[in-house]
Every structure is written in structure tokens, then in C-alpha cells.
C-alpha positions in Angstrom: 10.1 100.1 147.7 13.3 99.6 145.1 15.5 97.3 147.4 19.3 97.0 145.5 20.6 93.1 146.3 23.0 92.8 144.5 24.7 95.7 145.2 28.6 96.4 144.3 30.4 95.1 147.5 28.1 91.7 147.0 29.6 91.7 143.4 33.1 92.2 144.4 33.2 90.1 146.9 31.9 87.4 144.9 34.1 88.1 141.9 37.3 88.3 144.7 36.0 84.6 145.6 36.0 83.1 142.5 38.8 84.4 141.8 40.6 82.6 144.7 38.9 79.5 144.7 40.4 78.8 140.8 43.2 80.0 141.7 44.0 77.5 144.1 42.7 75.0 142.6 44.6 75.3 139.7 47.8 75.6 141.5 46.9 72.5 143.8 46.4 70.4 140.8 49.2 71.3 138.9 51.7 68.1 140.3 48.8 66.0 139.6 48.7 65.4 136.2 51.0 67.2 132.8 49.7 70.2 131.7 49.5 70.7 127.5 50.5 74.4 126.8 49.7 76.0 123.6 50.0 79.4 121.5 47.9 79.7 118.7 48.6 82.8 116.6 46.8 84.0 113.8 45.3 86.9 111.0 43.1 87.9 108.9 43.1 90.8 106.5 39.1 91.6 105.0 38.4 93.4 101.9 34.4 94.9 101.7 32.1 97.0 100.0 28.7 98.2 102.1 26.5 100.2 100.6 24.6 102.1 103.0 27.5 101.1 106.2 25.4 103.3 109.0 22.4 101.5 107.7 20.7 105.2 107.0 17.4 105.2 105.6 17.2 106.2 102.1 15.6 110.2 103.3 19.2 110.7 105.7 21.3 109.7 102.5 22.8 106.4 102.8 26.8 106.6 102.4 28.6 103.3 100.9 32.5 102.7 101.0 35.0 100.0 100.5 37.0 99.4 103.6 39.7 97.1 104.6 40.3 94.9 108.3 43.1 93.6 109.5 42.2 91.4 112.1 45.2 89.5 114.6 44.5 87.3 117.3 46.1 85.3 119.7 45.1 82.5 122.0 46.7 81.2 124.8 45.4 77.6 126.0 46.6 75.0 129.1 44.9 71.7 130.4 45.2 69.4 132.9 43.2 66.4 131.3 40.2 66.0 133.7 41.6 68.9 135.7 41.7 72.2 135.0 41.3 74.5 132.2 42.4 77.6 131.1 42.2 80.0 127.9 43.5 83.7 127.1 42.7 85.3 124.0 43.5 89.0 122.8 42.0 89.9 119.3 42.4 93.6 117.6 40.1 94.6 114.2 41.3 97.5 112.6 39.0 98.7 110.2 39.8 101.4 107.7 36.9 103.2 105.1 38.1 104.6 102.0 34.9 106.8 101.7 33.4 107.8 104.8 34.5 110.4 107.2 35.4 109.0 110.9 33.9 105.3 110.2 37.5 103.9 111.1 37.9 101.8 114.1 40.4 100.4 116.3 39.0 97.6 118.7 40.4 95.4 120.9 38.6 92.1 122.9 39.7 90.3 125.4 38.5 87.2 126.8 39.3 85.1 129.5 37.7 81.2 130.1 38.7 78.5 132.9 37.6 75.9 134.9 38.5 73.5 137.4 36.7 69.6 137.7 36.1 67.0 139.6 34.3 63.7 139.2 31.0 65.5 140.4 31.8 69.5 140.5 32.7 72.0 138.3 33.5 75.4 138.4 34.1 77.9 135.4 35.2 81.8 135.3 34.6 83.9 131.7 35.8 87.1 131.9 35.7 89.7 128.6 36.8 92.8 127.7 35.5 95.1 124.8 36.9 98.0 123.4 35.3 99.2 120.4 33.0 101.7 119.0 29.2 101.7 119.2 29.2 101.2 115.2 30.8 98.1 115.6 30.1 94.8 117.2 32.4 92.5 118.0 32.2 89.0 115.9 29.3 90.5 113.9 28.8 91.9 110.7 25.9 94.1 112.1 25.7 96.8 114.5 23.2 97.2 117.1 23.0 100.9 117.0 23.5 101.7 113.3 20.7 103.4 111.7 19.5 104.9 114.7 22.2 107.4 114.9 25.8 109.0 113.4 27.1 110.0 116.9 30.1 107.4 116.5 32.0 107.0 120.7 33.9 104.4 121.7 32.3 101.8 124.4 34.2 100.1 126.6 32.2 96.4 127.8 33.7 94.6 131.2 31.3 91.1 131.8 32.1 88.7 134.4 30.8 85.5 134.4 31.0 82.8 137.0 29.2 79.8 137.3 29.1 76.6 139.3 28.0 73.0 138.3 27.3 70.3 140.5 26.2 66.6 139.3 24.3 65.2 142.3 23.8 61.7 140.3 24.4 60.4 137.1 20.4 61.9 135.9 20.5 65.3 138.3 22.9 68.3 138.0 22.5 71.8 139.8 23.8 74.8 138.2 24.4 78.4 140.1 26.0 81.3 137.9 26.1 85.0 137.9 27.2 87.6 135.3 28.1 91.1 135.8 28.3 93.5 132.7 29.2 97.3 133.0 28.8 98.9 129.9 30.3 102.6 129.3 30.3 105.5 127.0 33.6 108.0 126.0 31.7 110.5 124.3 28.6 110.9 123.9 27.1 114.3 121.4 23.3 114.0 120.4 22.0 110.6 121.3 20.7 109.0 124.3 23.2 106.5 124.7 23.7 106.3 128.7 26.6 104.1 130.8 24.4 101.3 132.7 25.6 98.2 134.8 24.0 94.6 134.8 24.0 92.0 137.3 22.3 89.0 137.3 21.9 85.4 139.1 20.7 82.2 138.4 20.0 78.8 140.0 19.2 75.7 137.3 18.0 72.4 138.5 17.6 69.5 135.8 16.3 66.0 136.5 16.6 62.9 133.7 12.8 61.6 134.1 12.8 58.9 131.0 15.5 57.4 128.8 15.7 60.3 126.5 13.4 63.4 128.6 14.7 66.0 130.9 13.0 68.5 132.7 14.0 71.2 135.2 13.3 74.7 135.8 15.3 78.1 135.6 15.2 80.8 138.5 16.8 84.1 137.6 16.6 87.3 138.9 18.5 90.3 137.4 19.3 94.1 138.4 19.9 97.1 135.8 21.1 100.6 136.7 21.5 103.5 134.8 22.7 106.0 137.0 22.9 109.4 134.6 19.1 109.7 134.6 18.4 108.1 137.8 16.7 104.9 136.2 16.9 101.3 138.0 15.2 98.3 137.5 14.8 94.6 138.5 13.7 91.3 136.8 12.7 88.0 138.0 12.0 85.1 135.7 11.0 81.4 136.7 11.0 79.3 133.6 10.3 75.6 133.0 12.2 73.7 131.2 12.5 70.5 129.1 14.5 68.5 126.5 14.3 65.5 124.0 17.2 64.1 123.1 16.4 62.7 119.8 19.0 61.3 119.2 23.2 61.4 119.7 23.1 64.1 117.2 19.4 65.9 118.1 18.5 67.8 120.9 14.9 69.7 120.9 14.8 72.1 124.1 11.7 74.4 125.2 11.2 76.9 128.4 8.3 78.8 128.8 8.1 80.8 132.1 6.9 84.5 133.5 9.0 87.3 134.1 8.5 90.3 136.8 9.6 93.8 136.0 10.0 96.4 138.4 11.4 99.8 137.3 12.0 103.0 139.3 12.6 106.6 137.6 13.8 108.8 140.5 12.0 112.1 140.0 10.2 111.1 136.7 6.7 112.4 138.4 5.4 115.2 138.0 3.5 116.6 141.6 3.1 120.0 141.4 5.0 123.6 141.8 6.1 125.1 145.1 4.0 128.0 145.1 3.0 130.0 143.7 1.5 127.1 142.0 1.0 128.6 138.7 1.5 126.1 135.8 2.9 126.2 132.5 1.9 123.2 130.8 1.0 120.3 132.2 4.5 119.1 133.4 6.3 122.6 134.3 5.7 125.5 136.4 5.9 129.4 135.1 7.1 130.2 138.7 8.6 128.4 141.6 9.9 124.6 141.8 8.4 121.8 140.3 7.9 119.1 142.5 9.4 115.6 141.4 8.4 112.2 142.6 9.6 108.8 142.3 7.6 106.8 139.5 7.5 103.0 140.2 6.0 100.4 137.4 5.4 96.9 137.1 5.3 95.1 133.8 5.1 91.4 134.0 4.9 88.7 130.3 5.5 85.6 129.4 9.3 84.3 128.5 9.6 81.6 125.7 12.4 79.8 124.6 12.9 77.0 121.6 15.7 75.5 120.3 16.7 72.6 117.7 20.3 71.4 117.1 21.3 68.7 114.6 24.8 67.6 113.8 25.8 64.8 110.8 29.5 64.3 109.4 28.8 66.8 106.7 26.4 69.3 107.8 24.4 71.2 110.9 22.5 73.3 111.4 20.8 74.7 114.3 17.2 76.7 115.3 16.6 79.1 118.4 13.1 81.3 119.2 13.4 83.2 122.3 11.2 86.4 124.1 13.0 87.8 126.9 13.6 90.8 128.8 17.3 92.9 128.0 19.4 95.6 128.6 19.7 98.5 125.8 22.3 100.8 124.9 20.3 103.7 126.3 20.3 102.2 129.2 16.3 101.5 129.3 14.8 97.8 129.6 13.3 96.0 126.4 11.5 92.8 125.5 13.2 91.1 122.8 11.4 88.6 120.3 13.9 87.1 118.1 14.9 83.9 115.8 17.8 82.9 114.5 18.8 79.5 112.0 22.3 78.8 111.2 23.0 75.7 108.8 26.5 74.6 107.4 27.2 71.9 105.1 30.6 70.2 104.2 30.7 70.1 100.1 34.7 68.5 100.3 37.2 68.4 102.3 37.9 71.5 101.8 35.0 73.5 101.0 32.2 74.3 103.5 28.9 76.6 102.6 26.8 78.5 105.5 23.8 80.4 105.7 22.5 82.6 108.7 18.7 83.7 109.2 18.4 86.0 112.1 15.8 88.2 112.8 14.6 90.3 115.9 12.4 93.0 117.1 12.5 95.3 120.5 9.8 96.9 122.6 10.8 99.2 125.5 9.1 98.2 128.7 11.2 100.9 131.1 13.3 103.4 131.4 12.8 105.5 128.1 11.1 106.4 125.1 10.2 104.1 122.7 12.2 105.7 119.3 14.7 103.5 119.3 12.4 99.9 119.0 12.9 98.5 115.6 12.8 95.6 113.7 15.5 93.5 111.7 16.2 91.0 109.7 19.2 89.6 108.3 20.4 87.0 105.4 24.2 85.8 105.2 25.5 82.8 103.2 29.4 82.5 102.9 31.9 80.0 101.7 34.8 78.8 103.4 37.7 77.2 101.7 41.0 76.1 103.1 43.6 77.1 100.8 46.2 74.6 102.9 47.0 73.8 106.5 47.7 77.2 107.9 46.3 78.9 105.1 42.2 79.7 104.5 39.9 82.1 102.3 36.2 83.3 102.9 33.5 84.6 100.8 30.2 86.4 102.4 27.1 88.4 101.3 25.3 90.1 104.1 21.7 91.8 103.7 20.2 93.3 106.6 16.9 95.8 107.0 15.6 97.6 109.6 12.1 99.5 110.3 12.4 102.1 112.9 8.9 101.3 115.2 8.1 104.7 115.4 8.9 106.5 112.1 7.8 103.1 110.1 10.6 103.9 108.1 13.1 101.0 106.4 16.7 101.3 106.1 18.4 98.0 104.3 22.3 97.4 103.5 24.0 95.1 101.2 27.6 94.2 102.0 30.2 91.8 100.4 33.4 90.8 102.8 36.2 88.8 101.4 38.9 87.4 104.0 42.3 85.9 104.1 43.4 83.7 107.3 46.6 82.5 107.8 46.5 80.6 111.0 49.7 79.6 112.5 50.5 76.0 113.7 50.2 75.3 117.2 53.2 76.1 119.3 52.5 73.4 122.3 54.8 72.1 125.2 54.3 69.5 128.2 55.7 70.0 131.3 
């Protein structure tokens, strides 16, 4: 039996708390201590060249342009040393093709981030939301989508994020958190893309055995629902964790756990016509009703996570391994396997260099066909160099390919972004 825990009302209710609690908090606080204000404007404008920008494979044509960005952002930031904080940030990309029929975009993102301390608790509130297309995501110079289709809609993303921290010694903490994310479709022509929602807890517990050793464990269970073809789903994953501090700069980290998939397809079985029962195939009847049941699976594997962090005056650079269990954007359930290296390296005072390894591949365990797994890979180094205070300038190469599982065929992209930033000083007040 599919039993639904963390249901809507639960969700509002607990988003309605949160909400509260900061709230008062905040305000409480507010005659304790002076609170820093500050608005920090700023934009970019991005010049580019892809060559294949849907990432089509070289039988569907692949379509290259030049495009432009302009890209303004403001932040809005307050603290209370010790306190409470809190940041607002609204960010628009406006992206313009010069070659390809309706590529251009107009997104927004919005972001809220707060908290409220005390010498033992902590409670924090991220709140986001996404307005763009499904050919475009966010931050990234990659889409999750392209290559697997030209159906261009818009996608509107809402996450909630809550989470509570609670430092029962100096070696101990407890952490509870909980994220929703509703995820939903304008239009949608030819593709499978379907609206889902995604709600999740968690409950952390970490323990500082040795000097420089940590262990603790990780118990998470998570709900998907994807109500246009009556698909829903549930996850739970207990993990083990540890980490070496190697030292002030180092940190090695490493879960390994199980995770526990349930999915239901309302009406995905096939029982039989009402008669007469004469059939038409194995999964249809010439005459009469087909009769539908409810399918029920189970698919249960092993999560992994590694990570590796190092930071020096001049340069980090940073390692993460992971296998888990996420939501796609048809609204099925897939294991992920991916890696992902960053390193950055401070040549002068003004001149910094970068390069980004990435790499993943998808399976789907539930709720759909498997024709959109694929694998990627990606390779990204860019300069940075800051022209003067306020004023900045960015070079980056991009390569990315992709191999659709099912079709085995490859689909790879090369794209050059230059970008201007002009990032105004800090307008800041005390009160």
C-alpha cells in the first residue's frame, strides 16, 4: 500500500511555521545588536558563439548561432552579527540568438536565504524561484534537456528549504531539514515533459570521535508525484558518514548507505477485457473495457558519496563522486552516477584561471521509459580578470557530449562566452 506522509497540508503547515518562527526572531533581535544593510547592484552583458546550441546529434542537423546576454542582478543583504541573517536576490538573463528561430529567452530567479542563531541553535530558510525555459539552466552553461528534444516551454521551479541545526556539545551537532520543490510546465507539444512535486526530509547526526575524525549517519526519506500520468513514488536512504579533516585547509568526506524505492503507476497493469474478452494484442482489447490495475515496484541500491576540498592562498580546487536517486524532468525517478572537479588558481592579483570536469550518467528506475538516460561529459576552463574595482572581464570555452542510452548516438557542442561585469559598490547603512 502507497501511503502519502508528507502530504500538502503537512508541507504547508510546516512552511507556515518556519515562516513564523524567523520572523519573530528576527524582529525580537532587532534592539539587540546594529544591523549592516547593504545593496549590491550589478551586470553583465555575454557575447557567444555555440555551435550545435540544442546539442543535436549530427543526423537532426545541429544549428550554431552567436547570441548575446544581458544579465542584471541585485542583492539585498542585512545582519545582526551573531544574530540573524538575511539575503534577497532577483537576477534576470536575457538571451538573444542571432541565428536560430525561437532560442531567445527571458528568465528570471529569485532567491531568498536567512537565519537566525544562538550560542547552540540555528535555524535557516532558502526559498527560490525559477522562471526560465527548459533550454536553459540557471547558473549553467548546459541544459539538462537539450539534445533530447526542440519542444522549447517555459518552466516555472518553487523550492523551499528549511533546516534546523542544533550543537548539543562542542563535538555533537543534530541537523533536521526539509525541501519542497514543485516543478511546472507552460506548454508542452511532443515531449514527455510532465509537472511533478518533490518533498523530502532529513535528520543528520555527527559525532567528533578523534582529534581530526567525524562520523555520523544520514536518514532521509523523500516523496515524488507526478500527477498527469498517475505516477508516485517514495525513497528512503540511510547513509553512513565520515570525515578527515586533514588539515585547516583539507577535508576528505565519504557516505556510503542503501536506498529503498517504492513506485506506484495507478492503472499501469494490464488485467484483462470486460467481456467479451477478446484481445487485440497483448495489452488491448478488440471489444469491451480493458481492465487497469495498479502496478507497485520496489528497486533498492547502494548510495555513495566522496568528496575532497583543498584551499591555499592562491588556488583550490575541489572533488565530488556521488550515486543517488533523483527527480527528472519527465517526472519519472532515476539513479544518477556523477563526478565533478573544479580547480582555480590565482596567477596575480588580478588574474585568476579555472577549470571544470563534470561528468554524469542517468538510469531510470520508475515511472517511464528509459529514452531519455544519457550520458555527459563536460570540459570548461575560463579566465577571470578584474579590469578595476567595480569593473571585471571573463573568458570561457565550454565542450560538452552526450550519448543518448538508447540510440547510442553522440551529440557534442563547442561554445565560446565572453562577459563584461560591472559590479557596483556596496551601498551599506547601520541603524
Amino acid at each position: 500500500m502507497h501511503i502519502r506522509l508528507l502530504d500538502k497540508n503537512f508541507m504547508m503547515f510546516f512552511k507556515s511555521v518556519v515562516l513564523k518562527v524567523l520572523t519573530i526572531s528576527v524582529l525580537t533581535s532587532r534592539a539587540l545588536q546594529a544591523a549592516e544593510w547593504k545593496l549590491e547592484p550589478s551586470v553583465g552583458i555575454r557575447a557567444q558563439y555555440n555551435d550545435n546550441v540544442n546539442m543535436r546529434t549530427e543526423a537532426n542537423n545541429p544549428l550554431g548561432s552567436t547570441g548575446y546576454t544581458l544579465d542584471p542582478k541585485i542583492k539585498l543583504a542585512a545582519e545582526e552579527q551573531s544574530l540573524w541573517d538575511l539575503s534577497l536576490s532577483t537576477r534576470g538573463k536575457f538571451t538573444r540568438y542571432q541565428d536560430l528561430r525561437d532560442a531567445d529567452s527571458n528568465n528570471v530567479y529569485v532567491n531568498l536565504d536567512s537565519g537566525w542563531q544562538t550560542e547552540r541553535a540555528m535555524l535557516r530558510l532558502n526559498a527560490s524561484l525559477t522562471r526560465n525555459t527548459n533550454f536553459d539552466d540557471d547558473y549553467d552553461t548546459e541544459s539538462p534537456f537539450a539534445g533530447l528534444t526542440d519542444d522549447k516551454t517555459k518552466r516555472k521551479t518553487i523550492t523551499f528549504s528549511p533546516s534546523a541545526r542544533w550543537n548539543l556539545s562542542q563535538t555533537s551537532v543534530l541537523i533536521f531539514s526539509i525541501n519542497t520543490t514543485d516543478v511546472s510546465y507552460d506548454e508542452v507539444i511532443s515531449t514527455n515533459l510532465r509537472d511533478y512535486t518533490n518533498n523530502s526530509v532529513s535528520f543528520q547526526a555527527y559525532w567528533q570521535v578523534l582529534e581530526r575524525h567525524t562520523l555520523g549517519y544520514t536518514v532521509s526519506y523523500s516523496e515524488q508525484e507526478t500527477p498527469e500520468v498517475n505516477y508516485a513514488s517514495d525513497t528512503s536512504v540511510l547513509n553512513i558518514d565520515y570525515t578527515y579533516n586533514i588539515n585547516q585547509r583539507s577535508d576528505l568526506k565519504f557516505s556510503l548507505g542503501g536506498r529503498y524505492l517504492n513506485t506506484l503507476q495507478k492503472d499501469g497493469l494490464f488485467l484483462g477485457c470486460v467481456t467479451p474478452s477478446r484481445f487485440d494484442g497483448p495489452n488491448s482489447c478488440a471489444f469491451g473495457l480493458p481492465i487497469l490495475g495498479d502496478l507497485e515496484n520496489k528497486n533498492d541500491g547502494v548510495t555513495i558519496n566522496l568528496s575532497y576540498s583543498n584551499q591555499t592562498e592562491r588556488a583550490s580546487n575541489s572533488f565530488n563522486a556521488s550515486r543517488n536517486v533523483v527527480a527528472s524532468s519527465t517526472g519519472s525517478t532515476q539513479e544518477q552516477r556523477s563526478v565533478n572537479y573544479k580547480f582555480s588558481f590565482k596567477n596575480t592579483q588580478r588574474l585568476t584561471s579555472s577549470l571544470l570536469l563534470d561528468g554524469y550518467e542517468t538510469e531510470t528506475i520508475g515511472g517511464g521509459d528509459s529514452s531519455y538516460d544519457r550520458t555527459r561529459y563536460r570540459i570548461e576552463p575560463s579566465v577571470f580578470y578584474k579590469l578595476s574595482r567595480d569593473w571585471s572581464l571573463s573568458f570561457k570555452y565550454s565542450y560538452i557530449n552526450q550519448n543518448i542510452t538508447n540510440t547510442d548516438q553522440d551529440s557534442t557542442s563547442n561554445a565560446v562566452y565572453i562577459n563584461i561585469l560591472l559590479n557596483w559598490p556596496k551601498l551599506a547603512t547601520t541603524y
